[in-house]
TIDREN-948537 format. One line per 3 residues: number of its first residue (from 1); their letters; for each residue x negated, y negated, z of C-alpha. Coordinates in nm, 3 decimals. Layout:
TIDREN-948537
NUM	a	X Y Z; ...
This chain:
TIDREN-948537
1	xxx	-1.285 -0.762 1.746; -1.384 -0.412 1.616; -1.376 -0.247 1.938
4	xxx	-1.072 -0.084 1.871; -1.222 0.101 1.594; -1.283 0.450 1.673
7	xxx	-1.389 0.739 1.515; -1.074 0.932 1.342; -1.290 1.247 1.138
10	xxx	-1.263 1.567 1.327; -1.016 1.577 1.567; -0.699 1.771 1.618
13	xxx	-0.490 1.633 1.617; -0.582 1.480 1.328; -0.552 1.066 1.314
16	xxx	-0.193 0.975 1.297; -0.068 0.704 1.023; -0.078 0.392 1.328
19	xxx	-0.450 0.494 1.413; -0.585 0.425 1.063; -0.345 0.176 0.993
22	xxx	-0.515 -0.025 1.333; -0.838 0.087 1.280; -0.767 -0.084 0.884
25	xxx	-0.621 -0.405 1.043; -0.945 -0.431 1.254; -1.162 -0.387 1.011
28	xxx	-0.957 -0.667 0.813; -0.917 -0.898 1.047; -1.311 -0.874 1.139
31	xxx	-1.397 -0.955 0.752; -1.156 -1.218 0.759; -1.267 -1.369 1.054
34	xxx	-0.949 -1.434 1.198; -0.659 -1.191 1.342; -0.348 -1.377 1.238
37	xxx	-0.389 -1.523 0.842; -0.198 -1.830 0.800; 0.131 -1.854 0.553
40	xxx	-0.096 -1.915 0.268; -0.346 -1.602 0.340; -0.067 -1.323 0.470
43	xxx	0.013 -1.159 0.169; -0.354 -1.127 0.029; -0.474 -1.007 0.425
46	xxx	-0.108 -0.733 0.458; -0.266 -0.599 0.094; -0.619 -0.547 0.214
49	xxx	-0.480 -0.399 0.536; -0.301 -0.144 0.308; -0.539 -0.061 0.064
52	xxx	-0.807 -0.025 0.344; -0.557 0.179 0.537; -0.503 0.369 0.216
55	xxx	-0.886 0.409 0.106; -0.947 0.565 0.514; -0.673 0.836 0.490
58	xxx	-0.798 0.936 0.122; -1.161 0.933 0.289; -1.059 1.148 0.602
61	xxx	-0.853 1.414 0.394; -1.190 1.462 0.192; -1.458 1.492 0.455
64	xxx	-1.540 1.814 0.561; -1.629 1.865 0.891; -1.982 2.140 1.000
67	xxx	-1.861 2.151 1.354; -1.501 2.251 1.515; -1.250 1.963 1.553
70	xxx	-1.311 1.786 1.898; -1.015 1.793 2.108; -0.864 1.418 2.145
73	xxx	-0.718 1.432 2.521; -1.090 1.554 2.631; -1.267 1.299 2.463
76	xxx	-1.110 1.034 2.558; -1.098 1.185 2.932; -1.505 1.178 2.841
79	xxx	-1.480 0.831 2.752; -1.302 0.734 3.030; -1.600 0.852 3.285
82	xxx	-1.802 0.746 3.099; -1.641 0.374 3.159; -1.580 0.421 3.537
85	xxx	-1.967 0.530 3.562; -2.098 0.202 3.410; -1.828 -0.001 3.625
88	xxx	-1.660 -0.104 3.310; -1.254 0.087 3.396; -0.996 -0.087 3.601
91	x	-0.752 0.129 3.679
């Protein structure tokens, strides 16, 4: 369920509002132990998504980085080889 989390410090672009808003559903939905709450749940899960989302995007605009921003296209390019390598890609 959390494979979709990636790492959003450090990169320029920087993460966009829908990357830590997924990366905050993930992390919900793995602590909840379910990805859709039912009727009685979906108001208390869409307020953890937010303040999670909310607590990330405070975090990232107060790290400080000690190396240069990687660039996003190349690393996922890197990641991407990295799959076909181990036989995991279909194209």
């Amino acid at each position: 369920m959390c494979r979709s989390i990636h790492t959003l410090h450090n990169f320029e672009p920087e993460a966009t509002p829908d990357e830590v808003h997924a990366a905050a559903l993930q992390y919900v939905r793995k602590i909840a132990g379910t990805t859709k709450p039912s009727k009685a749940n979906s108001a208390a899960f869409d307020r953890a998504v937010e303040e999670v989302a909310q607590a990330t995007r405070r975090l990232l605009d107060d790290l400080v980085a000690a190396t240069p921003p990687k660039n996003r296209e190349a690393e996922a390019a890197k990641k991407r080889e990295r799959a076909i390598a181990s036989g995991r890609y279909d194209r």
